[in-house]
ZADO-557151 format. One record per residue (C-alpha): residue in one letter; residue number from 1; x, y, z. Coordinates in nm, 4 decimals, always signed. Example, Ala and Ser with C-alpha at 12.3 -4.5 7.8 and 13.67 -1.06 7.14 Angstrom:
+-----+-----+----------+----------+----------+
! res !   n !        u !        v !        w !
+-----+-----+----------+----------+----------+
!   A !   1 !  +1.2300 !  -0.4500 !  +0.7800 !
!   S !   2 !  +1.3670 !  -0.1060 !  +0.7140 !
+-----+-----+----------+----------+----------+
REM end
This chain:
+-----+-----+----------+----------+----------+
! res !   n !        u !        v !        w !
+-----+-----+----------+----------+----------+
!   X !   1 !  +2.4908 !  -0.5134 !  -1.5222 !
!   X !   2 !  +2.5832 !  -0.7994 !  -1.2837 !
!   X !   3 !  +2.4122 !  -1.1260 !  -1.4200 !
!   X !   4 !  +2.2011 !  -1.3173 !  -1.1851 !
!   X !   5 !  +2.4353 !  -1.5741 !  -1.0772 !
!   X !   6 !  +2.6980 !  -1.3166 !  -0.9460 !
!   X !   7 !  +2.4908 !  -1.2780 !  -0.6415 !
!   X !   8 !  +2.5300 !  -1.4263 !  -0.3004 !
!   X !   9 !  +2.1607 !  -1.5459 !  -0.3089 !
!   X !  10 !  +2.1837 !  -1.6891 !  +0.0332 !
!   X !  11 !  +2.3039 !  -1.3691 !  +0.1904 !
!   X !  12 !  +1.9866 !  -1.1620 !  +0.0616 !
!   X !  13 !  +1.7005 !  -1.2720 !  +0.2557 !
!   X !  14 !  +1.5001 !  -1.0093 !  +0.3856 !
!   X !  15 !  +1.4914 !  -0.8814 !  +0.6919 !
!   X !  16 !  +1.1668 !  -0.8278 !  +0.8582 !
!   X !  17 !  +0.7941 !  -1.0120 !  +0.7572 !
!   X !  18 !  +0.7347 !  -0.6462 !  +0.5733 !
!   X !  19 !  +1.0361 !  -0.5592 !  +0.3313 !
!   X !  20 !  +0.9639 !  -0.8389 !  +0.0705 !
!   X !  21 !  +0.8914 !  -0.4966 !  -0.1782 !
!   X !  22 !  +1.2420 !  -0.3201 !  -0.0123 !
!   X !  23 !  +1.4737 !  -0.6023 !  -0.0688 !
!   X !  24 !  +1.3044 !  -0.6943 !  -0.4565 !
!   X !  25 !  +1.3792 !  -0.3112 !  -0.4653 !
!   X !  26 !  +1.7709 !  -0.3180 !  -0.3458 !
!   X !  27 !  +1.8308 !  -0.6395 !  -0.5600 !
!   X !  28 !  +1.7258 !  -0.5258 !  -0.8552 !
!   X !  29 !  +1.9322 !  -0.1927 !  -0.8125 !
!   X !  30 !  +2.2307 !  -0.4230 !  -0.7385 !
!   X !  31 !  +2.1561 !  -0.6656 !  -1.0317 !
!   X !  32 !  +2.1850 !  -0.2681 !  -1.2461 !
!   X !  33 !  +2.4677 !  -0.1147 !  -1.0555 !
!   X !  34 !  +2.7883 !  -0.3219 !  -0.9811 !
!   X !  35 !  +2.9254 !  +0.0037 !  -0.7589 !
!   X !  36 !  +2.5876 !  -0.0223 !  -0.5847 !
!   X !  37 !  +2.6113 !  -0.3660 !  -0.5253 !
!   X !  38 !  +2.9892 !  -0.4063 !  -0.3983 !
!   X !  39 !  +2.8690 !  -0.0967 !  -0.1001 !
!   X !  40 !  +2.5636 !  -0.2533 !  -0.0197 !
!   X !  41 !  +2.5943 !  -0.6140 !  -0.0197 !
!   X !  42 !  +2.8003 !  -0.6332 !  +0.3207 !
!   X !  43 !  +2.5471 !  -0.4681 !  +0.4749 !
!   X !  44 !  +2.2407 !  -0.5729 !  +0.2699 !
!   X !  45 !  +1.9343 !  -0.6089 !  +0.5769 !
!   X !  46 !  +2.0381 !  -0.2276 !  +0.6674 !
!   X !  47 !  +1.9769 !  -0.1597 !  +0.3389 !
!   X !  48 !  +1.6658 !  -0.2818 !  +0.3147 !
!   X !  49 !  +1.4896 !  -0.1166 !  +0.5996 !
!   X !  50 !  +1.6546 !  +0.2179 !  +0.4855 !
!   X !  51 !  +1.4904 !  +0.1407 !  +0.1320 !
!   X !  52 !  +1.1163 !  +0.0140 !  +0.3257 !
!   X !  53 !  +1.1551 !  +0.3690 !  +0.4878 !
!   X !  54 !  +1.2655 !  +0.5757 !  +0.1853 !
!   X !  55 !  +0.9702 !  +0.4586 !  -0.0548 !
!   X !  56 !  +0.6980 !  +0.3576 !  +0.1395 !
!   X !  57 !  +0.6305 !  +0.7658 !  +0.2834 !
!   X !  58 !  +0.2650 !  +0.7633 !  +0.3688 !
!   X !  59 !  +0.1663 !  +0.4319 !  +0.3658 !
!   X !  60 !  +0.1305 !  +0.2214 !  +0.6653 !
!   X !  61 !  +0.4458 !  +0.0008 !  +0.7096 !
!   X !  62 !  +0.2151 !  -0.3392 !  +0.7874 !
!   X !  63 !  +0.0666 !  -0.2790 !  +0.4118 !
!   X !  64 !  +0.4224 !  -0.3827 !  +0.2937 !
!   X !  65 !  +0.5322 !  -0.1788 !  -0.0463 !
!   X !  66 !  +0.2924 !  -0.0708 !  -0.2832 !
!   X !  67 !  +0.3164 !  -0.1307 !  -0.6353 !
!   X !  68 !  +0.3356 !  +0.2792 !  -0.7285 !
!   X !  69 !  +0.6271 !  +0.2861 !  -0.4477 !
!   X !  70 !  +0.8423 !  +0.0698 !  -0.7192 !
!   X !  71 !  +0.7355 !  +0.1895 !  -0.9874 !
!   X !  72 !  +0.8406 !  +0.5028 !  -0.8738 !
!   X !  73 !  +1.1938 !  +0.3420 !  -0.7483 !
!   X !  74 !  +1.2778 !  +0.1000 !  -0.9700 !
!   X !  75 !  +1.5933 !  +0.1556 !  -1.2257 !
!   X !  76 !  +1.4217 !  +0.2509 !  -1.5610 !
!   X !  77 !  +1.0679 !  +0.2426 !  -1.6479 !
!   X !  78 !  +0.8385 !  +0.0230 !  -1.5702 !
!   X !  79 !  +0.4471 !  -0.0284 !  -1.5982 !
!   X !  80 !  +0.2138 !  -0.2435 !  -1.4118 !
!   X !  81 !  +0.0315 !  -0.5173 !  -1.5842 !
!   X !  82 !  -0.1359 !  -0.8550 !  -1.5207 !
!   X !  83 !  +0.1375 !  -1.1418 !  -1.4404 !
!   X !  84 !  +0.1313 !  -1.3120 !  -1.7876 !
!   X !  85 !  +0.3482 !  -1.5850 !  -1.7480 !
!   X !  86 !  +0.4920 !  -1.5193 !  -2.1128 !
!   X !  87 !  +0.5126 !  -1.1489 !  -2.0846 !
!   X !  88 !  +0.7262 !  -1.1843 !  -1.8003 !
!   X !  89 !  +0.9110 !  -1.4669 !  -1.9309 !
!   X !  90 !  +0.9963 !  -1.2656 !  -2.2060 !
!   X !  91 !  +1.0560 !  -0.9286 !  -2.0219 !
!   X !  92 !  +1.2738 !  -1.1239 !  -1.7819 !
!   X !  93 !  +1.5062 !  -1.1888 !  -2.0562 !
!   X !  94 !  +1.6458 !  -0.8902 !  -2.0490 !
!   X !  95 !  +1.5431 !  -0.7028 !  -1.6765 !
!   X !  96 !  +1.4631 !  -0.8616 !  -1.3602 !
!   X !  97 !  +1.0645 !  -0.8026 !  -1.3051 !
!   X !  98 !  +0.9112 !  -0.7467 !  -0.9697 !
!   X !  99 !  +0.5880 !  -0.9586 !  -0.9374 !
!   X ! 100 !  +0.3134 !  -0.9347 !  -0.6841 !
!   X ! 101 !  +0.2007 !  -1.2638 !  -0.5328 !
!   X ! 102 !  -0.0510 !  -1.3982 !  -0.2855 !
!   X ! 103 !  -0.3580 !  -1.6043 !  -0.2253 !
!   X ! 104 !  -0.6328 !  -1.6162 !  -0.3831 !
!   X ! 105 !  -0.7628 !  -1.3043 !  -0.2230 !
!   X ! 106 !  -0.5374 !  -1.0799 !  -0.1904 !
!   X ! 107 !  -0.1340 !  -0.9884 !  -0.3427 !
!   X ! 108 !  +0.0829 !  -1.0243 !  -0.0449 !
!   X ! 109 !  +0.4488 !  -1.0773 !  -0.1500 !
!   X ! 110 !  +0.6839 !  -0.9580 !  -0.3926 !
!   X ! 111 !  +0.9453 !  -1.1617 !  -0.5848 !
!   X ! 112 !  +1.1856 !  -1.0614 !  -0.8722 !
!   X ! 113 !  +1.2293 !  -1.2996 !  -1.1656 !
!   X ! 114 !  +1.6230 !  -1.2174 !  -1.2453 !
!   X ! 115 !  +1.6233 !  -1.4240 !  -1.5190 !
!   X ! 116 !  +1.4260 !  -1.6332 !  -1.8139 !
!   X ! 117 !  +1.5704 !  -2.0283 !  -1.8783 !
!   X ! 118 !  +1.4329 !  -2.2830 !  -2.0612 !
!   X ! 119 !  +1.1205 !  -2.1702 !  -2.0568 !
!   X ! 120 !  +1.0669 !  -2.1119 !  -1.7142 !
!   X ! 121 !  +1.0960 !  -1.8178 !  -1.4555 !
!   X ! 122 !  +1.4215 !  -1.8081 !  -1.2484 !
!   X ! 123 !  +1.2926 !  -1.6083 !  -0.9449 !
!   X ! 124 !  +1.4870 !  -1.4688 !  -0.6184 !
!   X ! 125 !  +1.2561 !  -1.5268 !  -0.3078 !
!   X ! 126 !  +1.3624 !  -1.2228 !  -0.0704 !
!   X ! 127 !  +1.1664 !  -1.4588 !  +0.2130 !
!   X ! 128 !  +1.3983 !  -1.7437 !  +0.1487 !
!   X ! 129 !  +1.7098 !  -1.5677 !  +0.0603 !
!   X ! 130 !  +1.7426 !  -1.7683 !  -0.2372 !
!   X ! 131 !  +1.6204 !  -1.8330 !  -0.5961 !
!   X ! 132 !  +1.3754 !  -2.0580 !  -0.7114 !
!   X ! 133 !  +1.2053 !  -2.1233 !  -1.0695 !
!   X ! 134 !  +0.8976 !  -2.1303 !  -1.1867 !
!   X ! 135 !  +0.6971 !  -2.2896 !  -1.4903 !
!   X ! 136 !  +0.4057 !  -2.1928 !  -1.6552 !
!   X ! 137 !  +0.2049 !  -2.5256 !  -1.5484 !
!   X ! 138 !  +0.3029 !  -2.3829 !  -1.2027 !
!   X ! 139 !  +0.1733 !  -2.0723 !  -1.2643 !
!   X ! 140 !  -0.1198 !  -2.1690 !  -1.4365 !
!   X ! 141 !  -0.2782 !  -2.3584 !  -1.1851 !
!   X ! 142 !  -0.1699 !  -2.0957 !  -0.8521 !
!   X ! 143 !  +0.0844 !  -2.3256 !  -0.7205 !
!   X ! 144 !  +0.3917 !  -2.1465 !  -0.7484 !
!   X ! 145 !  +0.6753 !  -2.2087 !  -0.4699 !
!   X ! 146 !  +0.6091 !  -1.9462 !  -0.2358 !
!   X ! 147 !  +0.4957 !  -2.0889 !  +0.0926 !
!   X ! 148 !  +0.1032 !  -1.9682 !  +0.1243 !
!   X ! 149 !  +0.1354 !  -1.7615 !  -0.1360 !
!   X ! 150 !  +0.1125 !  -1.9207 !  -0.4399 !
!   X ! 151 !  -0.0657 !  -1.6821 !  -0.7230 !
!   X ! 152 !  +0.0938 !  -1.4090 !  -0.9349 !
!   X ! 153 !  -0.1317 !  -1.1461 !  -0.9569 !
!   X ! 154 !  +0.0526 !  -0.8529 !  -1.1304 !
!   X ! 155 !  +0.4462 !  -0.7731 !  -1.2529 !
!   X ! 156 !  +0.6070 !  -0.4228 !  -1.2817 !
!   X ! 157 !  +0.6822 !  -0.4593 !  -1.6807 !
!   X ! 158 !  +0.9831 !  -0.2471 !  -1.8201 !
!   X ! 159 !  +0.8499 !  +0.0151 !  -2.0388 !
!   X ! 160 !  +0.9936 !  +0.1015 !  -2.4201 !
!   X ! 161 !  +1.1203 !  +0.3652 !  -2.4431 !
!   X ! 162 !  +1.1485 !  +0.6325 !  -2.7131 !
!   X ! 163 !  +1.4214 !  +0.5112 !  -3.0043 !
!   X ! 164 !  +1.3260 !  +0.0984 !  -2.9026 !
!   X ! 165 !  +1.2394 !  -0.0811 !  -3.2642 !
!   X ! 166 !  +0.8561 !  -0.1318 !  -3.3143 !
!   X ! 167 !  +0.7819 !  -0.5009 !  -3.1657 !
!   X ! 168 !  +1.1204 !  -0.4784 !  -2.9758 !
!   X ! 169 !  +1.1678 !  -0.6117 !  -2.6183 !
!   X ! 170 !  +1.1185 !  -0.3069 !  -2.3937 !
!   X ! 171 !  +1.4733 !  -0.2646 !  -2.2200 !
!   X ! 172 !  +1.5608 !  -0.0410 !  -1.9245 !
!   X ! 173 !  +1.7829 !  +0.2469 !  -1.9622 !
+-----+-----+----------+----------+----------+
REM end
């Protein structure tokens, strides 16, 4: 597994208004998969439409990705569940976690927290090409860092699996 800060943030911004889902999709693969990552990387936007394509099918490209389109996709298992800010904290300390946000309407975005530090969500932004963190204050009160979208309204949780220790923190496999 490649930690978080052996990725060329900057270079992964995504590249259309519609493959926020695609990219969160591609990084997290590359954050799993070092061979993956080293063939991909230098040509990460291609990529990410090829990804948008693959596991969207049916569903109208303007929609963005739908949640069951990464669940189905993502490395390991994963289950969708309300955004707790702890869960996900705590999930994120061992798998990067895909989380829907958007207004107070409507999800719109996805993000990936790569990491958990100090009590605070360390997020990649496929919009910004970067990665940003977020604390539960922040999250609390709707006003996390991601332009008008600024509510978490569900994450992709990794599963546990068969063998994982009752009360253990669900890994990928």
């Amino acid at each position: 597994m490649i930690a978080p800060d052996g990725l060329p943030w900057g270079r992964l911004k995504q590249p259309d208004r519609l493959s926020c889902g695609a990219a969160v999709l591609v990084v997290a693969r590359m954050l799993s998969d070092e061979v993956y990552a080293g063939r991909v990387l230098p040509r990460f936007a291609e990529e990410v439409l090829a990804t948008h394509r693959q596991v969207v099918g049916w569903w109208p490209r303007a929609l963005g990705t739908p949640p069951w389109a990464l669940l189905r996709h993502l490395p390991g298992r994963h289950r969708l569940a309300r955004a707790d800010f702890a869960e996900v904290l705590d999930a994120a300390g061992h798998d990067p976690v895909p989380v829907y946000v958007g207004n107070r309407v409507l999800p719109r975005h996805v993000v990936l927290v790569v990491a958990a530090a100090h009590g605070t969500w360390v997020v990649y932004d496929p919009a910004r090409g970067g990665l940003v963190t977020v604390d539960a204050e922040q999250a609390a009160q709707d006003r996390l860092p991601f332009g008008r979208w600024h509510r978490a309204w569900f994450a992709l949780l990794p599963r546990a699996t068969p063998g994982d220790a009752p009360g253990a923190t669900p890994r990928t496999r």
